[in-house]
C-alpha positions in Angstrom: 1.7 -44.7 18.6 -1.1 -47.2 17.6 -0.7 -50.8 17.5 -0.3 -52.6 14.7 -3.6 -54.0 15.0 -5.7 -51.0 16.2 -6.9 -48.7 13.7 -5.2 -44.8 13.2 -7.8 -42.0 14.3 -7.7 -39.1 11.9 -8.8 -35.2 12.3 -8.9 -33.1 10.0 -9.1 -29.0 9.8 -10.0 -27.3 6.9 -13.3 -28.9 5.4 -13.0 -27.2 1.7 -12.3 -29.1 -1.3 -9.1 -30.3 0.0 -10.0 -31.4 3.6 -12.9 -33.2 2.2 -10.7 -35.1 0.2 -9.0 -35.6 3.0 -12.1 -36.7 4.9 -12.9 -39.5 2.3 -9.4 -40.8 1.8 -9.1 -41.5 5.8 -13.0 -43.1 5.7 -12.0 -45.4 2.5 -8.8 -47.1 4.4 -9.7 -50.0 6.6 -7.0 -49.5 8.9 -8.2 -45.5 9.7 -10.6 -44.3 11.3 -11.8 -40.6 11.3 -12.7 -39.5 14.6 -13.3 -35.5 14.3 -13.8 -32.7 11.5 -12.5 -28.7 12.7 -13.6 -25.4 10.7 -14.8 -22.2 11.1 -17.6 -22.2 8.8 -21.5 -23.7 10.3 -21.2 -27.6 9.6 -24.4 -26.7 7.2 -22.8 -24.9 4.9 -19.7 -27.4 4.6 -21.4 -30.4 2.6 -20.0 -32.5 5.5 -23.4 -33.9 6.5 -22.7 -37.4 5.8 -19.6 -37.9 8.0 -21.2 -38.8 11.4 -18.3 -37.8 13.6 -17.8 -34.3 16.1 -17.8 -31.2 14.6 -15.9 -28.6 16.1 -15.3 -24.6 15.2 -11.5 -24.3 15.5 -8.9 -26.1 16.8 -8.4 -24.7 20.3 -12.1 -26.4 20.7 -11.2 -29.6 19.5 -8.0 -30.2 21.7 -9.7 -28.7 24.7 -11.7 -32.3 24.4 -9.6 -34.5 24.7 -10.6 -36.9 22.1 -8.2 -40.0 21.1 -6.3 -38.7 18.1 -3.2 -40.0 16.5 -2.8 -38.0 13.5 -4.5 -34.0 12.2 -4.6 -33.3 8.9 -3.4 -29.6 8.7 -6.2 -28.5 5.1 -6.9 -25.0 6.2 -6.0 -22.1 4.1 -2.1 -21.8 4.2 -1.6 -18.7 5.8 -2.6 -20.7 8.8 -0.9 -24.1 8.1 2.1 -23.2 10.5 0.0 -22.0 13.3 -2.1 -25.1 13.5 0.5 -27.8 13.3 2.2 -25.8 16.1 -1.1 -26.3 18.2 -1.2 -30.0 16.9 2.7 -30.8 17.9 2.1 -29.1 21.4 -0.7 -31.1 21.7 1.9 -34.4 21.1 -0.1 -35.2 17.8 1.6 -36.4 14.6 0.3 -34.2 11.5 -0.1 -33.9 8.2 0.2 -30.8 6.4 -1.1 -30.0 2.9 1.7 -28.1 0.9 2.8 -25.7 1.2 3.8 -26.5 5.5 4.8 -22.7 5.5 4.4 -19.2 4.0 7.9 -18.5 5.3 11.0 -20.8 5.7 11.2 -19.8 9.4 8.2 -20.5 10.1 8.7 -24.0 8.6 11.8 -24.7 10.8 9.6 -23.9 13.7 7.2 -26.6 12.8 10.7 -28.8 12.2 12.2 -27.4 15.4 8.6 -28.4 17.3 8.1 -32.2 15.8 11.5 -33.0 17.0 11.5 -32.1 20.6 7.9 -33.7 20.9 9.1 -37.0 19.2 6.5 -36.9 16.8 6.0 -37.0 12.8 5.5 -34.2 10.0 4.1 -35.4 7.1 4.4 -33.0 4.0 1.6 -33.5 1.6 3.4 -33.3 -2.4 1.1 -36.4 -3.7 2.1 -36.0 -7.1 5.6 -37.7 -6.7 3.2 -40.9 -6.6 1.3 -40.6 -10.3 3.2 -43.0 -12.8 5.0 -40.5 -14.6 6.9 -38.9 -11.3 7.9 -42.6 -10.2 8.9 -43.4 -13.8 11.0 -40.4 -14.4 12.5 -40.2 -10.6 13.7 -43.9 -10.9 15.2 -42.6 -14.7 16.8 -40.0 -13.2 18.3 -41.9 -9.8 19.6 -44.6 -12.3 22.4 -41.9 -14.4 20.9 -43.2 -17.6 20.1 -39.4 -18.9 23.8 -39.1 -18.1 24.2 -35.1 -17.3 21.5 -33.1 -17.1 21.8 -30.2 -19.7 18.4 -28.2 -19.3 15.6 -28.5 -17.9 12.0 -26.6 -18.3 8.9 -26.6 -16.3 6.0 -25.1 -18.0 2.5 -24.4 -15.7 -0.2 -22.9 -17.5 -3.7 -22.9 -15.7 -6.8 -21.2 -15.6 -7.9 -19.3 -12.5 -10.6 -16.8 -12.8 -13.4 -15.0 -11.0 -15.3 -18.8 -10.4 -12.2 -19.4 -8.7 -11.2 -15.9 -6.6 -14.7 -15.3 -5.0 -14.9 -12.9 -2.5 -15.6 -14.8 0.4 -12.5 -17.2 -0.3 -9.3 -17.3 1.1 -7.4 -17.2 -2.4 -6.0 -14.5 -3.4 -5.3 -13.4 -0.2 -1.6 -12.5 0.3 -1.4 -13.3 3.8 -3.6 -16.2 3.8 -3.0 -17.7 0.4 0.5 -16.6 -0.6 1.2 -16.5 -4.0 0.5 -18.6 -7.6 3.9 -20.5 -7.0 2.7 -21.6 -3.1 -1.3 -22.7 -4.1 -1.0 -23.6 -7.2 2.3 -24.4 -8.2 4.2 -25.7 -5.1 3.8 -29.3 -6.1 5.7 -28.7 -9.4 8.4 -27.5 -7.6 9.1 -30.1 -5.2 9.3 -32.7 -7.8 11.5 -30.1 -9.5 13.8 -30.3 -6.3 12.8 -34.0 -5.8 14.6 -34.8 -9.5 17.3 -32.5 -9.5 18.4 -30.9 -6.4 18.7 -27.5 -5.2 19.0 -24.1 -7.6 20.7 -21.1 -7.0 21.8 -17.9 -9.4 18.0 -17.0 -9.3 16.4 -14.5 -12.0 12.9 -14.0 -12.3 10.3 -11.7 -13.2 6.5 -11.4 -12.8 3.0 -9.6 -14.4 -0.2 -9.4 -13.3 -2.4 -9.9 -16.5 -5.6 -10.2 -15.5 -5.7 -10.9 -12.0 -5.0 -7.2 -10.3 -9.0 -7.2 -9.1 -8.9 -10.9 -7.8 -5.9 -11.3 -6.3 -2.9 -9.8 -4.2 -0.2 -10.9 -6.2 0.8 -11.5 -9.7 -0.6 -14.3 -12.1 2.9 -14.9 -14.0 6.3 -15.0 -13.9 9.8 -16.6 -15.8 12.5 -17.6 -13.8 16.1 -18.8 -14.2 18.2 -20.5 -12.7 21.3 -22.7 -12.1 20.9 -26.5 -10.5 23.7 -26.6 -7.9 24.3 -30.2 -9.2 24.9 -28.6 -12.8 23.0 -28.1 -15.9 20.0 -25.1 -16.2 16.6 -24.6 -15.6 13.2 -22.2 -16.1 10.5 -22.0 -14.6 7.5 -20.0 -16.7 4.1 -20.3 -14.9 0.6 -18.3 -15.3 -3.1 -18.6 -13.8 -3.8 -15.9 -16.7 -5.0 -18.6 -19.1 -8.2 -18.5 -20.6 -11.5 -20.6 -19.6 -9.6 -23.9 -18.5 -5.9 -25.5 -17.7 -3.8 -25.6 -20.7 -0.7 -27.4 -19.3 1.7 -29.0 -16.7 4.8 -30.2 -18.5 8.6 -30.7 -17.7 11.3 -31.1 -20.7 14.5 -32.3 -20.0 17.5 -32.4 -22.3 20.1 -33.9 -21.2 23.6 -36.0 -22.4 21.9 -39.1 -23.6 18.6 -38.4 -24.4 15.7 -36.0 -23.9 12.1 -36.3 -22.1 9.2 -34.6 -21.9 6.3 -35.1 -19.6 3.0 -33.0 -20.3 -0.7 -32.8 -19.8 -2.9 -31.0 -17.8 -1.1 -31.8 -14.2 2.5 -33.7 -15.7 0.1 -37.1 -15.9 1.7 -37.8 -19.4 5.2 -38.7 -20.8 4.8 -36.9 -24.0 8.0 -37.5 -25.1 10.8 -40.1 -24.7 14.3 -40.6 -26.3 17.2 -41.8 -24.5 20.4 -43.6 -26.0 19.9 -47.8 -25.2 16.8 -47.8 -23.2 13.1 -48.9 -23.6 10.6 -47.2 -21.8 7.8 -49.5 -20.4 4.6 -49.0 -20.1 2.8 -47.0 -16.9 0.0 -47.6 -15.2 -2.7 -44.8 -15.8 -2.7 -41.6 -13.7 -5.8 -40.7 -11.7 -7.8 -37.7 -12.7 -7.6 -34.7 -11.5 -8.8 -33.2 -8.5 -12.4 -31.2 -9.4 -12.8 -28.3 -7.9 -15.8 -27.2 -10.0 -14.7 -25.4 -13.0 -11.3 -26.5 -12.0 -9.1 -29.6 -12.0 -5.6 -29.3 -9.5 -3.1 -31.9 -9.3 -3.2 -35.4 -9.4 -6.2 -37.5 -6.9 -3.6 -39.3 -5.4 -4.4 -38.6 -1.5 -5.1 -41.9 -0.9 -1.5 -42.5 -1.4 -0.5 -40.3 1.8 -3.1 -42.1 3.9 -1.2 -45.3 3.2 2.1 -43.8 3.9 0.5 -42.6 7.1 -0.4 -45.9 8.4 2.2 -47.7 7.0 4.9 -45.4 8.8 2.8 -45.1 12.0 2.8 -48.7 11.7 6.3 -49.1 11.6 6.0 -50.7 8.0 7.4 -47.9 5.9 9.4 -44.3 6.1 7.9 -41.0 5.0 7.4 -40.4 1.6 7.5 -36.8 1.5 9.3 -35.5 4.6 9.4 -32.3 6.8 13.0 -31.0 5.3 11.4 -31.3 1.9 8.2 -29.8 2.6 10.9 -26.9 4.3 12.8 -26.7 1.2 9.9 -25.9 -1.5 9.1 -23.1 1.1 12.1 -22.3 0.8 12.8 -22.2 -2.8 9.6 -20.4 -3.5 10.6 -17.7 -1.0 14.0 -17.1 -2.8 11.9 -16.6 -6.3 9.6 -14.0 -4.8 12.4 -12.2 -3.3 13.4 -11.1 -6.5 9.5 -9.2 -6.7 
């Protein structure tokens, strides 16, 4: 555990678009310091040139050093998130894994079952619970003024296409990606589950639009359900959109009032009624994360840095924890079992 004075060294494996996010966020907090970057691919053809720090070609390599560590960031393509933390917790280092922590529930309990008996931490990366809207509307919820929850809808509507699904990339992979609802979707989900609990009475179905020569899986689906603390919901989600992101939007109706929160990654509270309350005003929500022809979910990975340190640190408690991370696994494997 570092000191409260001493800074907290950061790896990180996986140095695509998310890892180097990763990378920066660690760099840009004055009480981190990143001591290592781990992938497969030559460090030439990473853009990770300007990070003078070791450079190692997987992660057996890296922990065969030696090299004082305190916390690896897990940004590798998710087929292999569950692997690598288990590497990382044998080697007694806290981690932090980029959603989803498993392809399969069981392998997530492993990862749970691991972090416990080597007394160290799991941090589940869902960094949209920290854009303004997801703060606003979780402290609505937690305070009963929606009284009972009637319905609720969560609408994803994206773009990814050929620029997206090259063939040398992981995506579209169904062992090493996973599905639309794990890569793309998974975040949407947990603040689904964050808000409202668990579901059960699952329906679904799925189509492959325009996806059948890019990817393993389908690009759509609907599904159903019941909240096991009452009321409805539906999910309806597609990557089958044309040129660019339509929408990320989550309508609730419920006994005193209705919501909606909308744009292109839920940054927007679109709508707001509710019976004897004023909503205030939010601060704005950073942009989304560029991927090229693509924006993903909110830049908020700064956010988990903090929470890192500050829980490390012994100033703070987890923000998204491992159970969570479990139980969007979890959820999301209960929806494709009805494939």
């Amino acid at each position: 555990m570092p000191s409260r004075s001493s800074k907290v060294k950061f790896a990180v494996i996986g140095c695509g678009h998310i890892g180097k996010r990763h990378a920066e966020m660690v760099t840009r907090n004055h009480e981190s310091e990143l001591v290592a970057l781990i992938d497969v691919k030559p460090q030439d053809e990473l853009g990770i040139k300007n990070y003078d720090v070791p450079f190692f070609r997987n992660i057996e390599e890296f922990l065969a050093e030696g090299m004082n560590v305190d916390v690896i960031n897990i940004a590798s393509p998710n087929g292999f998130h569950a692997e690598h933390a288990l590497k990382c917790l044998d080697a007694r280092k806290h981690i932090v894994v980029e959603k989803p922590v498993a392809l399969k529930k069981i392998d997530a309990e492993k990862v749970i079952y691991k972090a416990l008996n080597v007394h160290k931490q799991v941090f589940a990366v869902m960094q949209n619970r920290y854009s303004p809207p997801s703060e606003w509307i979780k402290t609505l919820i937690d305070s009963e003024k929606l009284g009972k929850v009637h319905m609720v809808q969560l609408n994803c509507y994206w773009n990814r296409d050929e620029r997206y699904y090259t063939p040398d990339s992981w995506h579209g992979k169904n062992d090493l990606d996973g599905g639309t609802l794990f890569t793309q979707f998974s975040h949407f989900i947990d603040i689904l589950y964050w808000l409202f609990g668990d579901i059960e009475n699952i329906k679904a179905r799925f189509a492959d639009f325009n996806h059948t020569a890019l990817t393993d899986f389908e690009d759509s689906g609907f599904v159903s359900f019941d909240f096991v603390n009452g009321g409805m919901g539906c999910i309806n989600y597609s990557t089958s959109v044309w040129d660019r992101n339509l929408e990320s939007s989550m309508t609730i109706i419920a006994e005193n009032g209705s919501v909606k929160i909308g744009g292109q990654y839920m940054n927007e509270v679109e709508y707001c009624h509710i019976k004897d309350y004023q909503m205030p005003v939010l601060a704005p929500t950073n942009p989304g994360n560029d991927y090229g022809a693509y924006k993903g979910s909110a830049q908020n990975h700064h956010y988990i840095i903090e929470n890192v340190v500050d829980t490390l640190k012994g100033r703070s408690s987890i923000t998204t924890n491992a159970l969570e991370g479990l139980k969007v696994v979890e959820i999301i494997e209960r929806i494709y079992s009805q494939r």
